[in-house]
Backbone bond lengths (Angstrom), bond angles and torsions (degrees), N, CA, C in turn:
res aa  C-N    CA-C-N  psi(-1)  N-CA   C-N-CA  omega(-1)  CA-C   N-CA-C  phi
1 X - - - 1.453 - - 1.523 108.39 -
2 X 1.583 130.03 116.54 1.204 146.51 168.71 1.998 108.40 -58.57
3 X 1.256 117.73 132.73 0.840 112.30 -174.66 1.333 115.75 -86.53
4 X 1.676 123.36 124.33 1.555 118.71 -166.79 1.859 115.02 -64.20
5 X 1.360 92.40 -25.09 1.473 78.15 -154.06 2.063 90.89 -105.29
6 X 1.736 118.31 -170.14 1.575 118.59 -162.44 1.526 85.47 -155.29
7 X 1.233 119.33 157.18 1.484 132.22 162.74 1.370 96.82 -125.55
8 X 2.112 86.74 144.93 1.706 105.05 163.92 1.440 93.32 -112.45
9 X 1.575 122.44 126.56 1.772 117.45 171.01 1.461 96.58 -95.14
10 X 1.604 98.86 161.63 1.708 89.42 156.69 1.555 80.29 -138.12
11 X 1.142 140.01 126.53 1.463 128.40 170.64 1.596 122.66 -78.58
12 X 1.162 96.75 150.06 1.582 149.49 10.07 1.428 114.39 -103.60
13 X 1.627 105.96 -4.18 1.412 135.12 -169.42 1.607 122.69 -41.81
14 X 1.248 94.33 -72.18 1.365 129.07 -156.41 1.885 120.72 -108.38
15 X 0.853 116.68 149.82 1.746 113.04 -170.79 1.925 91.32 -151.81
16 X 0.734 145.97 90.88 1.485 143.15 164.61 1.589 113.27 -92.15
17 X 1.813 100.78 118.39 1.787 78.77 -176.79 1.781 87.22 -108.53
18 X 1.609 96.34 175.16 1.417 112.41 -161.33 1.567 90.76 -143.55
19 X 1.844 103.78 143.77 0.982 118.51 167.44 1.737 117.45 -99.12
20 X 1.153 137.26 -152.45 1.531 137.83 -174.07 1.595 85.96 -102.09
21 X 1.656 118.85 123.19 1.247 117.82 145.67 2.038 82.16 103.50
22 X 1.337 141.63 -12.40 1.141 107.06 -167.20 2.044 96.54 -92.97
23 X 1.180 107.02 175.88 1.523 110.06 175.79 1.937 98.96 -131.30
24 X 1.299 94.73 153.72 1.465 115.03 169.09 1.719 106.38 -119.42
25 X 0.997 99.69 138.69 2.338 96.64 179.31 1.898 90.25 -123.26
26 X 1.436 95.83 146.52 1.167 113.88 -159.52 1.449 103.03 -116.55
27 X 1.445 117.70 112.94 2.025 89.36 175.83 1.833 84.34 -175.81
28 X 1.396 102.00 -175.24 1.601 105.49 179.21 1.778 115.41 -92.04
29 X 1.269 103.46 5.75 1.809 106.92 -177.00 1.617 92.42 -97.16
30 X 1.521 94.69 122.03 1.520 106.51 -176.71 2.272 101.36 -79.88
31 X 1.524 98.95 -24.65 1.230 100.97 176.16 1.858 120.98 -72.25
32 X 1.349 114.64 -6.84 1.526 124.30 -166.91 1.653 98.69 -140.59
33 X 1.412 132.28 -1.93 1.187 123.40 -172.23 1.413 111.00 -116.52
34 X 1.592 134.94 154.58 1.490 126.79 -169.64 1.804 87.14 -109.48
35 X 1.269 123.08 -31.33 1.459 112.83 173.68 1.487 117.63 -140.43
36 X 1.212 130.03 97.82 1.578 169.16 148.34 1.318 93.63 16.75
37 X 1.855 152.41 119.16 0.522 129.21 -143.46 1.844 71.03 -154.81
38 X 1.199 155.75 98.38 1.426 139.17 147.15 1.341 122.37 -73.37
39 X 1.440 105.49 146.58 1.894 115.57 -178.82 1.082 98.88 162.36
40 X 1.579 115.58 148.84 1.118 125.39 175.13 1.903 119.81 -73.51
41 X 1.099 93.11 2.50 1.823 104.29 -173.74 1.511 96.60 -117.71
42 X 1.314 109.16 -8.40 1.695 101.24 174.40 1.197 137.16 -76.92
43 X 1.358 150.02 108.78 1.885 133.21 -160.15 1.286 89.18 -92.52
44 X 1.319 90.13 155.58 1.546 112.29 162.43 1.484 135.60 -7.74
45 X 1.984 97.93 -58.94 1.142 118.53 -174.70 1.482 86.53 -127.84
46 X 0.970 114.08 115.15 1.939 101.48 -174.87 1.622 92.66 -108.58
47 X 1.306 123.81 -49.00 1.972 104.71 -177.60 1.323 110.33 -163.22
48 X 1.243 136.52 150.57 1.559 152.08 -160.36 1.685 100.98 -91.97
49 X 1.049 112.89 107.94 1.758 91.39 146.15 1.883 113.99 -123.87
50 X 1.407 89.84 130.22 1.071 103.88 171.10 1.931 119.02 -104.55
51 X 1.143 119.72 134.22 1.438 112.61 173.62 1.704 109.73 -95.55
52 X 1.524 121.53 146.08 1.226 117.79 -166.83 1.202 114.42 -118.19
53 X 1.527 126.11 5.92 1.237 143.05 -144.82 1.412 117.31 101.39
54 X 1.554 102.70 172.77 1.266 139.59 -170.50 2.124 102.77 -62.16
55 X 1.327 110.81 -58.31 1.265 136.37 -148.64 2.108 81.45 -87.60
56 X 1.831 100.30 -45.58 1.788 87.24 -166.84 1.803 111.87 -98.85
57 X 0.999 88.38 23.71 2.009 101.08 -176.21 1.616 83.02 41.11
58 X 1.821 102.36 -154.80 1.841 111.56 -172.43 1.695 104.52 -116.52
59 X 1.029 99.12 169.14 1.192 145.24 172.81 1.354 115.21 -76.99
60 X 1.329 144.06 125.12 1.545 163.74 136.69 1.480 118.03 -96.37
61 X 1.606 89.35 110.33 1.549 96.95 173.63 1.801 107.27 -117.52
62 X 2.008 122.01 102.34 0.942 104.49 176.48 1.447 117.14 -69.08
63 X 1.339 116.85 161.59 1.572 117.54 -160.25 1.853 76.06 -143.75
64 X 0.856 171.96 -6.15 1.588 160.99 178.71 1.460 110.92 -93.83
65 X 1.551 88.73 179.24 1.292 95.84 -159.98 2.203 97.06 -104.39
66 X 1.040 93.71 -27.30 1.782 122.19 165.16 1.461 135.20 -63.73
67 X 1.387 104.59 -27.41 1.532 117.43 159.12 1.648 100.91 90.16
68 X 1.590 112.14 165.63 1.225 111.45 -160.63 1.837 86.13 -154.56
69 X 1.191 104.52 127.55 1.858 131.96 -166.59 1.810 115.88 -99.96
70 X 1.190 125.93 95.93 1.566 126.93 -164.83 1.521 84.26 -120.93
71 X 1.538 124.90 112.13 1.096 170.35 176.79 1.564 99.77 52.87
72 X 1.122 121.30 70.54 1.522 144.81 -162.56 1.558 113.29 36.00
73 X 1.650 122.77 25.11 1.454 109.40 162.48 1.661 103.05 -114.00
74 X 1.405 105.61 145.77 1.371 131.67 175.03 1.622 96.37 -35.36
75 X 1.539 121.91 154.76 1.220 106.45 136.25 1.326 122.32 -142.89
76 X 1.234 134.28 165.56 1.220 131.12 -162.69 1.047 123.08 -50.46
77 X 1.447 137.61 126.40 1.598 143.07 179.72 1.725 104.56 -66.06
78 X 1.221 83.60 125.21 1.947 100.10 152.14 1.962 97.07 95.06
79 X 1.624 116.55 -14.45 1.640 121.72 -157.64 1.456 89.54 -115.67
80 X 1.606 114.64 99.50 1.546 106.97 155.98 1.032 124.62 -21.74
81 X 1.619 127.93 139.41 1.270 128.08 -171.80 1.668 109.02 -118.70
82 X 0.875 156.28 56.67 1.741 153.60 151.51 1.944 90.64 27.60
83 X 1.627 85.27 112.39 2.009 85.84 161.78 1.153 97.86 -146.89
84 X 1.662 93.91 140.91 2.265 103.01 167.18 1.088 112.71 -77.04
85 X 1.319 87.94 170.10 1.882 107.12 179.30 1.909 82.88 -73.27
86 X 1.668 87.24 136.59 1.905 98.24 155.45 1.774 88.51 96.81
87 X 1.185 112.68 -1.84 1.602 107.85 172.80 1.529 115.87 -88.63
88 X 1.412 129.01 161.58 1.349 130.03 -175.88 1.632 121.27 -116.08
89 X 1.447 134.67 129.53 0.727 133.09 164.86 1.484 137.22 -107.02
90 X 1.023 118.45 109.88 1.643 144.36 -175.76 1.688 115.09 -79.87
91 X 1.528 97.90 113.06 1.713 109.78 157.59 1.454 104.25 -75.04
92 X 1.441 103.34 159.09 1.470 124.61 173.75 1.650 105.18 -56.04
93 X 1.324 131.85 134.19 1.682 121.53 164.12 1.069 83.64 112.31
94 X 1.566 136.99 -58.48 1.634 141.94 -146.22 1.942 94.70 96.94
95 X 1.027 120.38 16.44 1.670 126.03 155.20 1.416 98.81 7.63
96 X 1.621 91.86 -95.67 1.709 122.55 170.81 1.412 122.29 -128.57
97 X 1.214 113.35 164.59 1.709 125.43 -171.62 1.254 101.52 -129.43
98 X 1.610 120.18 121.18 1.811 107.12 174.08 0.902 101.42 -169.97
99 X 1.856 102.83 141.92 1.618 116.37 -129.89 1.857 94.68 -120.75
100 X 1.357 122.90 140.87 1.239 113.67 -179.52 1.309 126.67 -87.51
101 X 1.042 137.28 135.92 1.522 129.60 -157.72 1.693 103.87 -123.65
């Protein structure tokens, strides 16, 4: 049995669980963002994660203008990025750090 559901941690804070197909958007606009993110390097909408299942780990879509770091390399703005469970994701500054489970 595949497990339905995925966690995003950010420690020690935060625990977000995720089903197949839902997304969380990450940025400092409490009106466009699912988790509140302040910093001066942070946009609005700073990046998407979506989880796709068990079998396709998630999805990173940077959306800023500042860039967004999955196991300290850049990755391309605006082009979903494929990430495993146990990988890390980095705001610009070191904002926040939060690891996929």
């Amino acid at each position: 049995i595949l497990p339905q559901e995925a966690f995003f941690f950010h420690c020690p804070f935060l625990l977000e669980r995720f089903k197949a197909g839902e997304q969380l958007v990450l940025g400092r606009d409490p009106k466009q963002a699912g988790l509140i993110i302040e910093g001066q390097k942070i946009s609005r909408v700073h990046c998407v994660v979506e989880y796709k299942g068990f079998e396709q780990g998630y999805l990173v879509t940077d959306c800023s203008r500042n860039g967004v770091q999955i196991n300290g390399r850049q990755i391309e703005p605006r082009v979903p990025a494929r990430v495993k469970c146990g990988s890390k994701l980095m705001l610009p500054g070191g904002e926040a750090v939060f690891q996929f489970l």
